[in-house]
Residue, then its C-alpha position, 0 to 999 in steps of 0.5 A: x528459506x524459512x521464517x526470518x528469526x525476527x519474525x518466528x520471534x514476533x510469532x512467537x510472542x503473538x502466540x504466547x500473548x493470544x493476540x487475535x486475529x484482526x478477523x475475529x474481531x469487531x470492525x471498531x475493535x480490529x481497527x483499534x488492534x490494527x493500529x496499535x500493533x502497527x504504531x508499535x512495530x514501526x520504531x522510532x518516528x523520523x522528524x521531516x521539515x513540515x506535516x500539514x493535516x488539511x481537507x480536500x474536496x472528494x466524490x462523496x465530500x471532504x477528504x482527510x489528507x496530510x503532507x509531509x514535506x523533507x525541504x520548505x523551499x522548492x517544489x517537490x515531486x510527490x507520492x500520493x500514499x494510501x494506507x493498507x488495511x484491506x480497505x477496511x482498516x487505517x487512518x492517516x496515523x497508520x503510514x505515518x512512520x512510513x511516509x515520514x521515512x520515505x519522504x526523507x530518504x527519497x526526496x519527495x514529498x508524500x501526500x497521505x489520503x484518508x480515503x473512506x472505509x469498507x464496510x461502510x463505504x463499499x467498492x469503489x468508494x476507496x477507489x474514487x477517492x484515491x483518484x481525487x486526491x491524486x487528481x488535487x495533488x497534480x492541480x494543487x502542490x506544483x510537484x514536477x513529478x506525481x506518483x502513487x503507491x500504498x501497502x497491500x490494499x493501498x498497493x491495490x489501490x495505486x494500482x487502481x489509480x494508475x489504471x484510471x490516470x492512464x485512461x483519463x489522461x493524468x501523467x504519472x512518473x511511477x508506481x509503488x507497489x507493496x504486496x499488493x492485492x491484484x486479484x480477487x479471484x486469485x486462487x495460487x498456490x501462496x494462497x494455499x499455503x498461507x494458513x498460519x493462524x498467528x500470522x495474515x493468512x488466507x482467512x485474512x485475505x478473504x474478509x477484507x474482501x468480504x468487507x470491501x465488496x458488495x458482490x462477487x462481480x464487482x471483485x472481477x472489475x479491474x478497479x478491484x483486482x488490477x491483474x484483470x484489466x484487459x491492457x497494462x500498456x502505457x502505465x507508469x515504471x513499477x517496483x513490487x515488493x513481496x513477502x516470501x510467506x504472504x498469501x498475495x504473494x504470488x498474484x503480486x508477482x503475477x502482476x509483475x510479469x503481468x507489467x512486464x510482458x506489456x512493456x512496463x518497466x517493473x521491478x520485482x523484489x520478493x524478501x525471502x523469510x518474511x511476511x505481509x506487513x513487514x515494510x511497516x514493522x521496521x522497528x522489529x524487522x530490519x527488512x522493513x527498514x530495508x525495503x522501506x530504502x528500496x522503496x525511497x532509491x526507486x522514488x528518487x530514481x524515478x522522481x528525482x532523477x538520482x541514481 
């Protein structure tokens, strides 16, 4: 189908207001945009019963996070969220809307990590410190059920994660996967065809990339693009949402079958007419809304326990 009005609007008065792309900027400056415009897209900002900033010890010192919690008086299950923004962009700020909604609507508790940036901190640097926090959120907040999940690179990087949890031995009870980078080396047909110069395109995709790798070999490692790793079995029950008009469409849906041929429990829901970055622009997309509901009946089936 084609674009979503509401998105040909949004194009549209990006268009006409030279909004510039994140990629010609300045890191300093794109991270600024970035948050701007996400804070502005997210609507109106959902009260939960406590937020707490604190520290955690992470691999290279201490680690921002912050958790939202919908009920005080009993142990929740909790999704360790990571923020998108290529690993370049993004700050506890970012999810805030989102982990707010989704800590409401699911039940759960939500763990935001400031996991460290590229280009400063290079792969796998996000990576280490995604897994520590998931790690702390196991030992420390007395959460029955652990899950991880993230927006586009913090998609990839809960994917990332359940890679090592697997291997290391730490129980985890789902994954949320939202337009994920699953491989760096992706070369579809999505990809191809992502050229709009007034939307996230392949010129995007590439980067971030730029940013978060030191060298093209790291970009085959499976901690970086998850559809290369030699086995999924054994990872933890899947929904992988995607964007018709996103570039990462189709290597996220690769990853999908991907789960799927192995025996993983996976559910793919692609929202036809829209693009990447929807899920966190419910203020202006009502299928931002839509997804970000999706996402919390999956976490409640999942952590919960309620249909």
């Amino acid at each position: 189908m084609p674009l979503h009005p509401q998105v040909r609007a949004m194009r549209e008065r990006r268009k006409q207001e030279h909004v510039p792309q994140l990629y010609t900027l300045s890191v300093d400056e794109a991270r600024a945009l970035d948050l701007a415009s996400i804070q502005a897209a997210s609507g109106s900002v959902e009260q939960v019963a406590s937020v707490a900033d604190s520290t955690i010890d992470g691999p290279a010192g201490l680690l921002p996070v912050r958790l939202y919690r919908p009920i005080l008086d009993k142990p929740l299950p909790v999704l360790v969220y990571f923020f998108g923004g290529g690993w370049t962009l993004g700050n506890l700020d970012t999810s805030d809307a989102v982990c707010r909604t989704l800590a409401n609507a699911s039940g759960c508790a939500v763990l935001a990590v400031g996991y460290r940036l590229a280009p400063e901190h290079k792969f796998p640097a996000a990576v280490h410190d995604c897994y520590a926090a998931t790690v702390w959120a196991s030992s420390n907040l007395d959460a029955p059920l652990i899950a991880v999940g993230g927006d586009s690179a913090g998609g990839n990087l809960a994917a990332a994660v359940t890679l090592l949890a697997r291997d290391e031995g730490l129980p985890l009870a789902a994954q949320l996967l939202v337009y994920p980078n699953t491989d760096y080396l992706s070369d579809t047909r999505s990809l191809h065809d992502g050229d709009d110069p007034y939307l996230f395109n392949k010129t995007s995709v590439a980067w971030y990339w730029n940013n978060y790798l030191a060298a093209d070999d790291d970009g085959r490692n499976p901690l970086a693009s998850p559809l290369r790793a030699p086995s999924v079995k054994g990872l933890p029950p899947a929904l992988i949402i995607t964007a018709e008009y996103d570039p990462l469409r189709d290597q996220a849906e690769q990853y999908a079958d991907r789960l799927s041929e192995e025996g993983v429990p996976v559910k793919l829901s692609r929202y036809e007419g829209m693009v990447h970055g929807f899920f966190c622009m419910a203020g202006d997309l009502a299928a931002g809304a839509q997804a970000q509901a999706e996402a919390a009946q999956f976490l409640r089936t999942h952590l919960a326990g309620i249909s």
